[in-house]
N, C-alpha and C positions, 0 to 999 in steps of 0.2 A: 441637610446643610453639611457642608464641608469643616472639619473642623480645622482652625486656623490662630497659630500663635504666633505673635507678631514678636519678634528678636528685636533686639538693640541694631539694626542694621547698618551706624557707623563702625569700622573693622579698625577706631583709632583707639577703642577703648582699653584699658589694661586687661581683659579680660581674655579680648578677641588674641590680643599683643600672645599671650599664651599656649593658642591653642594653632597646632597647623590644621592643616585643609582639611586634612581625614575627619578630624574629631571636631573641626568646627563645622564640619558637613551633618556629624553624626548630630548635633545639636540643632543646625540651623539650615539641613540642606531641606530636598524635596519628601525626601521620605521621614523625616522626623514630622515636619509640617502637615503631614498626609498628603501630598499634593503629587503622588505620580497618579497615573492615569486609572487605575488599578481601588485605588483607595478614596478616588473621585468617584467614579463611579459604579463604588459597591455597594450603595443602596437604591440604585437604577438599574440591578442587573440579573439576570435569572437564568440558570442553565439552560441549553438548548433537551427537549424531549425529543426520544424516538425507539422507538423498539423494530423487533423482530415479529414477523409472520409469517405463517404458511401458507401459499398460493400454490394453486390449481394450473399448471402449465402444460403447452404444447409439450407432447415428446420432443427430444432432440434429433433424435433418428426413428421418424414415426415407419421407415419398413422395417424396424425389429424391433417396436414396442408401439401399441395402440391405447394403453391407460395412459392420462393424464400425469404428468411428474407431479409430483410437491416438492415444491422450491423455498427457499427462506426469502424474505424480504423486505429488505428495510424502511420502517415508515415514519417517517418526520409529522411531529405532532400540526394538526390543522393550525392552529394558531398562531408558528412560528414563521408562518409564511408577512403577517403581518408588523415583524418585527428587525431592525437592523442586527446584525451579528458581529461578534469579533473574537479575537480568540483570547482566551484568559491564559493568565500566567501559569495555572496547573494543568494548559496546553487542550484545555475543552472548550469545547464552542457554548458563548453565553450570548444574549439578547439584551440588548440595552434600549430605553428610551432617555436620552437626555431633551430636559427642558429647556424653557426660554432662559428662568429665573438660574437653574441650577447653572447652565454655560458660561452666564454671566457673571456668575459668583465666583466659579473659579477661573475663570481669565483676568478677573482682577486680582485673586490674590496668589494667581501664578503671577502674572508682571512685577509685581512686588516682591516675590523671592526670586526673579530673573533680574530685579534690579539689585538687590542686596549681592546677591552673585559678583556681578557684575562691578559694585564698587570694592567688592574684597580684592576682584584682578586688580583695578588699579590702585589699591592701598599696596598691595605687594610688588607692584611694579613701579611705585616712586621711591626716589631718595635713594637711600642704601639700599632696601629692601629687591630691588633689582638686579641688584649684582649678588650681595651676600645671602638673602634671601631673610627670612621671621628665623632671627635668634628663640630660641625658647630655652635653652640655659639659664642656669644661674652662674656657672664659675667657666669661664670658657678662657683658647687659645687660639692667635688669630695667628695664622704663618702666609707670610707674604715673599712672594717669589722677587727676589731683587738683581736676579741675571742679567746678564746682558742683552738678554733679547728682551727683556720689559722696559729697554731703556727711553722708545718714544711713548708708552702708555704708563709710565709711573707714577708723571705730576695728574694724569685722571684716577687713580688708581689712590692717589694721597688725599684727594679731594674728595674720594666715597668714602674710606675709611675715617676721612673728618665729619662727614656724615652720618657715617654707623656710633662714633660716637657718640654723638649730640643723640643721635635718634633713639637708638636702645643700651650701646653700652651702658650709657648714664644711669639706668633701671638696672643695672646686674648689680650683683653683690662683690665678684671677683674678674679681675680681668690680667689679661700678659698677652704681649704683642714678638714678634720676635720678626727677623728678615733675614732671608738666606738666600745667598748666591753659592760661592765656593765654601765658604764658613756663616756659622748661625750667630747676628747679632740680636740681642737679648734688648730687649727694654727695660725689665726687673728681672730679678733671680729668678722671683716667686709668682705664684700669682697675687696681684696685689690688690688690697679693699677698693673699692673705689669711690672713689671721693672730687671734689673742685678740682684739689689740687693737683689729684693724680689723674686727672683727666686734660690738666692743661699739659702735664709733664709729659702724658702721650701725646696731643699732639704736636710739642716741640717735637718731640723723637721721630715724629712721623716725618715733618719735615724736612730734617737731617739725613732721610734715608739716601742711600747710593749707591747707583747698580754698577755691577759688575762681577765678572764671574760665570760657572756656570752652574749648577743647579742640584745641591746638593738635599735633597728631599729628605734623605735617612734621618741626616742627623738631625734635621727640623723638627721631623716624628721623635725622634729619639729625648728629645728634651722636653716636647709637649707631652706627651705618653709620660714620661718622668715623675713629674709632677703628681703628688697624690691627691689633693682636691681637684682637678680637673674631671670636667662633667663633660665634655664638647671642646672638638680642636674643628676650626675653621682654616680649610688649608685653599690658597690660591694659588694658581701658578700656570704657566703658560705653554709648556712640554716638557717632553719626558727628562724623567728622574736621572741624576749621573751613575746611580748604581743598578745593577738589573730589577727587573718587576718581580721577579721570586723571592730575591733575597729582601726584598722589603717589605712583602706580603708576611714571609715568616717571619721578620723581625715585628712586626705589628702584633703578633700573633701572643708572640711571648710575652705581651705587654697586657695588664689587665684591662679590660674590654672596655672601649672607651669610644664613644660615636665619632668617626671623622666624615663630616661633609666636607666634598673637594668641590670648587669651582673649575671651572675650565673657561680659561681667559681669551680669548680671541685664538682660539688652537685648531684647528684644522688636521692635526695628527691624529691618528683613525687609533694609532698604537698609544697614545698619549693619554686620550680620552679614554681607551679600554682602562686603560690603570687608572684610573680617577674613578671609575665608575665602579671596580668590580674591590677598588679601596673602600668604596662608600657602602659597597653592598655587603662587604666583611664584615665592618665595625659596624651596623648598624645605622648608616650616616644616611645622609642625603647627595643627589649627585646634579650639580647645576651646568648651564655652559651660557656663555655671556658673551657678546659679540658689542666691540665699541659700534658700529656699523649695522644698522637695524637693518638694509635688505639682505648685508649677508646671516645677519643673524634667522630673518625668518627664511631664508632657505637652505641654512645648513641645520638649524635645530632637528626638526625631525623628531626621530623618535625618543631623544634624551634631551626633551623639553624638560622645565623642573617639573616635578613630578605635584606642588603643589597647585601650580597651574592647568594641567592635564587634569588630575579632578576636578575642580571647578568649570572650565572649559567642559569637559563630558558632562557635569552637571548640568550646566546651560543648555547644551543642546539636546540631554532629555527632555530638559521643559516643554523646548520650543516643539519637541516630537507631540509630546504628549497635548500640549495645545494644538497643535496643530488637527492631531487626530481626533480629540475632542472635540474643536466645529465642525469635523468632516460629519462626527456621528451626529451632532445638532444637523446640519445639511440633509445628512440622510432621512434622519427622524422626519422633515419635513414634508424629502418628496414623497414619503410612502405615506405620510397622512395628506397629501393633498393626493397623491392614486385613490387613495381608499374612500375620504371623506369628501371628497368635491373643492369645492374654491379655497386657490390660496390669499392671505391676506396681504396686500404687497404693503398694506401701509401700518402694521403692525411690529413695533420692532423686534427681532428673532434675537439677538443678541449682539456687544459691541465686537467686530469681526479685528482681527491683528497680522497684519502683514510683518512677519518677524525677519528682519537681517541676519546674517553674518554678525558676530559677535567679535568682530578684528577692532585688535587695540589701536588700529589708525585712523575707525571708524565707529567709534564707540558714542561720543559725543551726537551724533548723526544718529545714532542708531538709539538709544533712548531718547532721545525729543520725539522720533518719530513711534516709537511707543508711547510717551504718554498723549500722543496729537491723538494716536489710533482708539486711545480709550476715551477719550472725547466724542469720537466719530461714530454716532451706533450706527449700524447697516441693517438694511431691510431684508425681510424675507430673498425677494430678489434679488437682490447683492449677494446674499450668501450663496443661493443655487449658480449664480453665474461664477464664483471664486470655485465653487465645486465643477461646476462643466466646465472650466476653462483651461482643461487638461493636463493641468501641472500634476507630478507626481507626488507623490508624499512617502517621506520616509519611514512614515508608520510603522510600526509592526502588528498593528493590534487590529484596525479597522480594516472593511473590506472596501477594497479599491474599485472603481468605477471602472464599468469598461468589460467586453465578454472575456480579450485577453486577459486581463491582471487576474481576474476569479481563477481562470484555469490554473495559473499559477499558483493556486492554491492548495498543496501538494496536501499538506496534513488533514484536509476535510476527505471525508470516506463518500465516494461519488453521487450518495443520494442524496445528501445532504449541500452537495456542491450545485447537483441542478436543483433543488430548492434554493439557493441565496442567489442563482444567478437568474432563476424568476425575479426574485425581487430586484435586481440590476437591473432588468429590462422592464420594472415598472419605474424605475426612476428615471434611466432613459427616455421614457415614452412622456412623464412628465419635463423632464429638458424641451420635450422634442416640440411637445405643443404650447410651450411656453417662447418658443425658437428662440433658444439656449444654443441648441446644437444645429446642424442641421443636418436636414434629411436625405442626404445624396446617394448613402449607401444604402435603404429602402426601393429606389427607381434603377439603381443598379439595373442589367440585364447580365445572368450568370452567362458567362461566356463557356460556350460547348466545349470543351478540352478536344482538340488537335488527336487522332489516331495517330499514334508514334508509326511512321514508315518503317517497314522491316527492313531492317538492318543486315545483310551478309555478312558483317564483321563480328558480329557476336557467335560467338560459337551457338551449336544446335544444342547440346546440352542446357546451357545456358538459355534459349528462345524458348524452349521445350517446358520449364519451368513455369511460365506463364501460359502457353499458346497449346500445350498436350493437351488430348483428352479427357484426360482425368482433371485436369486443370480447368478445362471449362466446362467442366460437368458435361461430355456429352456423348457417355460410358452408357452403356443400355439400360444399366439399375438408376442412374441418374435420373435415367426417360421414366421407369415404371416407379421410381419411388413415391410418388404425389398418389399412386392407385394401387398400392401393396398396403397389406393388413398382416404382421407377424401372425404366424399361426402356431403359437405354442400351448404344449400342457399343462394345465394348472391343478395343482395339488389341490384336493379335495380333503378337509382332513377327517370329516365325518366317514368317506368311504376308502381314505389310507390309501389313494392310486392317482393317480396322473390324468386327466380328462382331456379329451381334445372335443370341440365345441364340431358338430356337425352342419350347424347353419350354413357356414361361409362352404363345405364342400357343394353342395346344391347350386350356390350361386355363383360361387370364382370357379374356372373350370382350371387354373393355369396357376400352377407353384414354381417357385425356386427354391431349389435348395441348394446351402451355403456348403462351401469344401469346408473339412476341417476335422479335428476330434468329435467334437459336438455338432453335430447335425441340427440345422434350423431352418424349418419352412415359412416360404414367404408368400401367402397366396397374393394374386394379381388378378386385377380386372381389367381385361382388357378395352371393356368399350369407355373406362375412363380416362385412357393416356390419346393426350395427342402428337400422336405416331406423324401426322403429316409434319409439323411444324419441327418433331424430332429430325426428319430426315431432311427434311430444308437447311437444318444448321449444322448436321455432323457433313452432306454435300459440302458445303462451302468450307466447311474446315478441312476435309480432305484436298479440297484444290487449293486452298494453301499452302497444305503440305507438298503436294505436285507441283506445286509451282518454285516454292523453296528448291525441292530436289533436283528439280531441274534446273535451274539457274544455279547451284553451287556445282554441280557434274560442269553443266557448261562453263561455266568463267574457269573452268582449273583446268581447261583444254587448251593449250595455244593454238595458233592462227591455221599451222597446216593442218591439224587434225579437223579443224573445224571445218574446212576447204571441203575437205570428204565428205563432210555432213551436208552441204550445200551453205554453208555458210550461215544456217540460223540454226537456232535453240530446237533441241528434239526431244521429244518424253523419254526421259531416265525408262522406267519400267517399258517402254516399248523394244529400247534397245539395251536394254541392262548388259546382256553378256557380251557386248559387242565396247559398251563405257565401261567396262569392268576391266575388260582386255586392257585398251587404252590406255585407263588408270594406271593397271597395275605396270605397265609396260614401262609407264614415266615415272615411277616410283613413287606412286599416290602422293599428287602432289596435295590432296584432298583427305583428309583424315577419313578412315574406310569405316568408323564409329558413327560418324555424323551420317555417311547415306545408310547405314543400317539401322536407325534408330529414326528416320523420317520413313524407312519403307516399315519398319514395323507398325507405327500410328497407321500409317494406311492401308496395311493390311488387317489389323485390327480395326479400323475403320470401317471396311469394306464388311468383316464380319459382323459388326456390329449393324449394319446397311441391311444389310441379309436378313438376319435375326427378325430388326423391324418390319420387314418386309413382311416376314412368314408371319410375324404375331399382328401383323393389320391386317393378313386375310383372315387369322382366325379371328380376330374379333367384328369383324366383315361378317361373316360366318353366324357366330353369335347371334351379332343382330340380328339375322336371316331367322332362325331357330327361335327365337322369344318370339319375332313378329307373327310364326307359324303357330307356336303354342298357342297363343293368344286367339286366334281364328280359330284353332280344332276345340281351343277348351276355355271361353268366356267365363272370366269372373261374373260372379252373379250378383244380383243386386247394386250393378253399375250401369246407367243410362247408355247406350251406345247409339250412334249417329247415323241414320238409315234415309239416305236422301235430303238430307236439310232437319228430317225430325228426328227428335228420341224416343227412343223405343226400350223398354224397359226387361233386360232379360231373363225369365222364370228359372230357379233352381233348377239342374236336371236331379231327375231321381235316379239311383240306379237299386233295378228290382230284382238282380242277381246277386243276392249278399251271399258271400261266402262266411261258411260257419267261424266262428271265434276260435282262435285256439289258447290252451291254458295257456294262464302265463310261468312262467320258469324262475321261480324268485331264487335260486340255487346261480343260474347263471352267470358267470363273471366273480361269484362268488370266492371269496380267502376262504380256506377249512385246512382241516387237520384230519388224515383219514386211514383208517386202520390198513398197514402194508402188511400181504402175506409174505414178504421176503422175510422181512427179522422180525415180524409181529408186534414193531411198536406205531406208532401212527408219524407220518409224515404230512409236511406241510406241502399245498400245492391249490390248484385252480378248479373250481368245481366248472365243466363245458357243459355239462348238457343232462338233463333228469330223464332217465330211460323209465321205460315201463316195468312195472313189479317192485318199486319203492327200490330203484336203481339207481347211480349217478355215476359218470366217468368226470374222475376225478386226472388232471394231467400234474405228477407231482413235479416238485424241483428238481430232481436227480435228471428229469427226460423222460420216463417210463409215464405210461398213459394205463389204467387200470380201471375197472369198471367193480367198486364198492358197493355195498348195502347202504340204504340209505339211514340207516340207525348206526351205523360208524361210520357216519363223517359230520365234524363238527364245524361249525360254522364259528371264523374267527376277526376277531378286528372290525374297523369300522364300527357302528352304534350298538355292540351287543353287550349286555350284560357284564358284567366286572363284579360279582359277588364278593366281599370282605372273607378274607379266610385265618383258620383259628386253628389252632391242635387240634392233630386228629385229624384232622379233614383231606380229603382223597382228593389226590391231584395226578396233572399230567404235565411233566417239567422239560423243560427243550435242553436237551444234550446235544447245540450244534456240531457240526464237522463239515471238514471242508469239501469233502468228497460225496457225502449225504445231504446236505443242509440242516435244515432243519429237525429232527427227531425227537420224538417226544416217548418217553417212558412214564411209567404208572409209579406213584410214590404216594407217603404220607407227609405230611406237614407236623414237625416234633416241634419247631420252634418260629415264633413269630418277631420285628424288629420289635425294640422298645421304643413306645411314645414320647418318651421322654426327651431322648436326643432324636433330634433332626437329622442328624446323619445315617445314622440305621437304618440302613429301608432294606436289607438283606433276608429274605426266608431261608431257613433251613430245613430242607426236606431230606426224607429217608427213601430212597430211592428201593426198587423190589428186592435187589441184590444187596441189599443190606449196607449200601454205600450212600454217604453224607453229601451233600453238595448246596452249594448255598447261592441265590439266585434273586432276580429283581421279581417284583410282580406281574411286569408284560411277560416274563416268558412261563409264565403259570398258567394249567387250564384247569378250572373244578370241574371236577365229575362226580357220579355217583359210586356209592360203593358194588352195587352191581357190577357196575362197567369199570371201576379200577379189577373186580376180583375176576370179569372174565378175562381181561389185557395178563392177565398176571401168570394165568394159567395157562392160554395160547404163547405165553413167551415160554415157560417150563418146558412146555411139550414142545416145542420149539427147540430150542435146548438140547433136548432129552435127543428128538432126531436126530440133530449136527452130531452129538456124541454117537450115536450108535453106528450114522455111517462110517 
């Protein structure tokens, strides 16, 4: 249920008499009453769901990469397919279902705060209230312009302030009236209580007044400002002031702060009104304009309407948004439960429907009767989806409008979410459709083929080339083989710490590309997968395009005698190149010499590209040839094969010359670290090959290839061993360099990190030479004490030799 308190909604009462529009709004408007759209329907309404996931996709460029991507992707909850959408005020998509009962409730008790509205405009627009506007003072000063230009509108002018009398002065406590032309006549000194008698006494004074003069504004201020009870000076008048607009803004200024609301009387002075207005905007005031003459009144008001009418007015036509959108979403509600559930009930009533007017005070009269006819009138299911198909727009902002255009329009929904709700469009459609609501013309449509734009000469080649190149229409060579390339790169293996490239595809793709560049990247290609014929059928006719262009721009830039020579017709550019080049250049190219060089390049590039296909259709011609032969010398076995009409089933071949096994080489391809007799420490490098006699040729970093014992060289990286190491314990520690690499010397372990902090991962070891260095644990090897004390002793005598040569 909607919660809903019913106001005092006559605006004669002394209460309403008090308060202007703002703070009778704050009391009595849409939002105190809960009645915007928002506060209707926030217990019909549920945030839209959807998350994120990972999806399995095509590469983008599957000739340099053949894994699957993972992609993100946004997914709209299953359910929300079955519900209307709109956007909520903290700018997120919510779900709403309104009901029969709920639509109806609050259409009634919107018409009722759209009527209250609507009697406040014409309480403020009768009587005085129309010119002077809602007094809400208690001690006020009324200054009336008695110039001589107010001389044909002053007996109207006497007759509203006999009005403002009777009507609210009579309720103030204090009042004082004054008229000024060239000098200020006074009614009282003071302001004075008000009473019978002092109310008949002003309106004698009233009608004793007498224009003439011109229009001394200051001193009007000057005497209403004066006054120290003064709460509100009410100033009319009809143009501008006789003293300038500066010197009376500062003389205002100097006066303690006192609200002036100015009228502007039948004034048409753009300068007149600026000062009226930006008087009322100083003191705090209000700023009105009044026209005896209501059609000039409603087309010069504009944007300094009173300002208590613009609120109201903007209030009204909230409403009627918000109502309005509200049976859109009842509408909608419908048609996706009759897509979903089956039969609609045409004789069930959906709610009482309202055709809302224009809210002009000429037509007001008119315009509530026909609201309350409309809440009489319920409308049927049917009624509602035809006011819905019947293509008017709506000024909405919150629901989703019908139709594939208006959705798209839908800028702030994130694009997965936009093709889910405009699924739901097209089930509402499709119920219009078979209820013929709408009709069906643009279904039997037949798309009309789009027209080949005829090539143009006039467009520059640069320009044509952008569309109609070969890279432009894909029909570059890698273009042709990319649907039957497979990237062939290495992938890190981290168990064996190297690079592997996959040897299957070398057996089966005989034919690679490799890419220009810093980084080198192979692309193996299958040639009996691309189709080469259909390639060369479409880069032919792209090249006689380009022939054809070239020739026809050579020719039309030759005049008549050169042509004479040709024989009078069109001749192949490239047949006679040096001979139209001549020509050309002779007339001082009347033909920009860029354009034929950049159509013979496509064609010569063409032509190579022609070639290429050529040679790679015979070899895959070839190919074929070669598998078909395999296949005949060396049968798969245990596959039927076709022997005259029958199968014949063909027996494994055995072969009875086996060649002996040879060992295997598990050192091969191997990382190690292996003792160099150059400086006698070990160096890092590739174990090739295990000789006989417990040998290996080890190929180090530096270049040098050396043939080691096999009890000094150690095998490193990859899944071997990583023992925990403690004080004391005998190690071999990498002393890189940039000229060595690798190098590893024999040490002790004096110091381990502490467990305690997480940063510490540093060893400190004592190197043979009695030198400290401090190091991660990859570059650490344990050994034994044997094999640190013999390294230790081939490095001394080591040593020992360098010195004595």
């Amino acid at each position: 249920m909607i919660a809903f308190t019913e106001p005092d909604l006559w605006c004669s009462c002394a209460s309403d008499a008090c308060l202007d529009s703002k703070k009778w709004l704050e009391h009595f408007g849409l939002k105190a009453q809960k009645l915007t759209i928002y506060d209707a329907l926030a217990s019909c309404a549920f945030h839209h769901s959807d998350g994120v996931v990972d999806i399995k996709s095509m590469p983008s460029d599957e000739s340099l990469q053949s894994d699957a991507e993972t992609c993100k992707k946004l997914i709209n909850a299953k359910y929300c397919s079955g519900f209307v959408h709109m956007r909520w005020k903290d700018g997120f998509v919510v779900h709403v279902y309104v009901t029969a009962e709920k639509c109806r409730q609050y259409e009634e008790k919107m018409l009722k705060a759209l009527e209250a509205l609507q009697r406040r405009i014409e309480w403020l627009t009768e009587g005085s209230r129309a010119l002077f506007g809602n007094i809400l003072e208690e001690r006020v000063y009324l200054l009336l312009d008695t110039s001589e230009s107010m001389r044909c509108h002053l007996p109207w002018v006497k007759e509203k302030v006999s009005q403002l009398i009777e009507e609210q002065l009579c309720q103030k406590q204090k009042v004082n009236m004054l008229g000024f032309g060239t000098h200020v006549v006074l009614w009282r000194d003071m302001l004075t209580k008000v009473s019978s008698q002092s109310l008949v006494s002003a309106r004698h004074w009233i009608d004793k007044l007498q224009v003439g003069g011109s229009t001394n504004t200051l001193g009007a201020l000057s005497v209403a400002l004066a006054a120290e009870d003064t709460q509100a000076v009410y100033l009319l008048t009809d143009g501008r002031p006789d003293q300038p607009v500066k010197d009376i803004l500062e003389e205002v200024r100097r006066w303690p702060p006192v609200p002036v609301h100015t009228i502007s009387f039948n004034c048409d002075d753009q300068e007149a009104n600026s000062f009226l207005q930006e008087l009322s905007m100083e003191t705090g005031g209000r700023f009105r304009r009044y026209f005896t003459d209501t059609q000039e009144d409603s087309s010069t008001q504009g944007p300094c309407e009173n300002e208590d009418l613009q609120l109201l007015r903007a209030e009204i036509e909230e409403g009627r948004r918000d109502l309005e959108s509200v049976c859109r979403l009842r509408a909608e509600c419908i048609l996706l439960d009759t897509f979903h559930h089956g039969k609609m009930d045409t004789n069930q009533t959906a709610f009482q429907g309202v055709q809302l007017q224009s809210c002009q005070t000429s037509e007001r009269e008119q315009h509530f009767s026909q609201l309350k006819s409309a809440r009489c009138a319920a409308q049927t299911k049917s009624s509602l989806l035809r006011l819905l198909s019947s293509g008017g727009t709506t000024r909405a902002k919150a629901p989703l409008p019908s139709g594939h255009a208006k959705v798209l329009e839908q800028g702030w929904l994130l694009p997965e979410s936009l093709e889910l709700f405009q699924t739901n469009t097209d089930k509402q459609m499709q119920v219009l459709q078979s209820f013929g609501m709408i009709s069906n013309e643009n279904k039997h449509k037949k798309k009309k083929k789009k027209a080949k734009p005829k090539e143009c000469l006039e467009t520059s080649t640069a320009e044509w080339l952008k569309a109609n190149s070969l890279v432009a229409k894909k029909l570059t060579l890698l273009d042709a083989v990319a649907p039957a390339a497979i990237a062939h790169d290495a992938k890190y293996v981290p168990m064996l710490e190297k690079h592997v490239y996959s040897k299957v595809f070398n057996d089966v793709l005989h034919l690679a590309q490799v890419s220009k560049g810093g980084t080198q990247k192979f692309t193996l290609i299958n040639p009996l997968a691309i189709n080469l014929k259909d390639y060369k059928s479409r880069l032919s006719k792209a090249l006689q395009d380009y022939e054809s262009r070239l020739n026809l721009i050579a020719w039309r830039a030759l005049p008549q005698e050169e042509k004479d020579k040709f024989g009078g017709e069109p001749v192949a550019f490239l047949e006679q190149r040096e001979v139209l080049l001549e020509v050309l250049g002779r007339l001082g190219w009347p033909v920009a010499q860029d354009e034929l060089s950049a159509l013979e390049e496509q064609i010569h590039t063409g032509r190579d590209f022609l070639q290429q296909a050529t040679e790679l259709q015979s070899i895959s011609s070839q190919a074929a040839q070669d598998a078909q032969a395999s296949l005949k010398l060396f049968p798969i076995t245990g596959l039927p094969q076709t022997i005259n009409g029958s199968h014949k089933d063909t027996p494994p071949v055995k072969n009875n010359t086996e060649s002996p096994r040879r060992p295997l080489d598990s050192l091969r391809g191997q990382k190690v670290v292996a003792w160099s007799e150059d400086d006698g420490a070990y160096c890092s490098g590739i174990a090739r090959k295990c000789l006989p006699g417990k040998r290996v040729r080890v190929d180090f970093s530096s270049g040098t290839c050396v043939v080691v014992p096999l009890s000094q060289a150690l095998v490193v990286g990859g899944c071997g061993p990583c023992p925990p190491l403690a004080v004391a314990d005998y190690v071999l520690v990498n002393t890189r360099t940039e000229d060595q690499g690798d190098h590893f010397v024999p040490g002790v372990v004096i110091a381990t990190p502490r467990r305690l902090e997480a940063a510490d991962k540093l060893f400190t070891i004592l190197k043979f030479n009695n030198k400290e260095v401090h190091t991660y644990r990859n570059k650490i090897i344990k050994i034994s004490q044997a094999r640190y004390q013999t390294t230790c002793h081939k490095l001394r005598q080591l040593r020992l030799v360098r010195k004595t040569k």
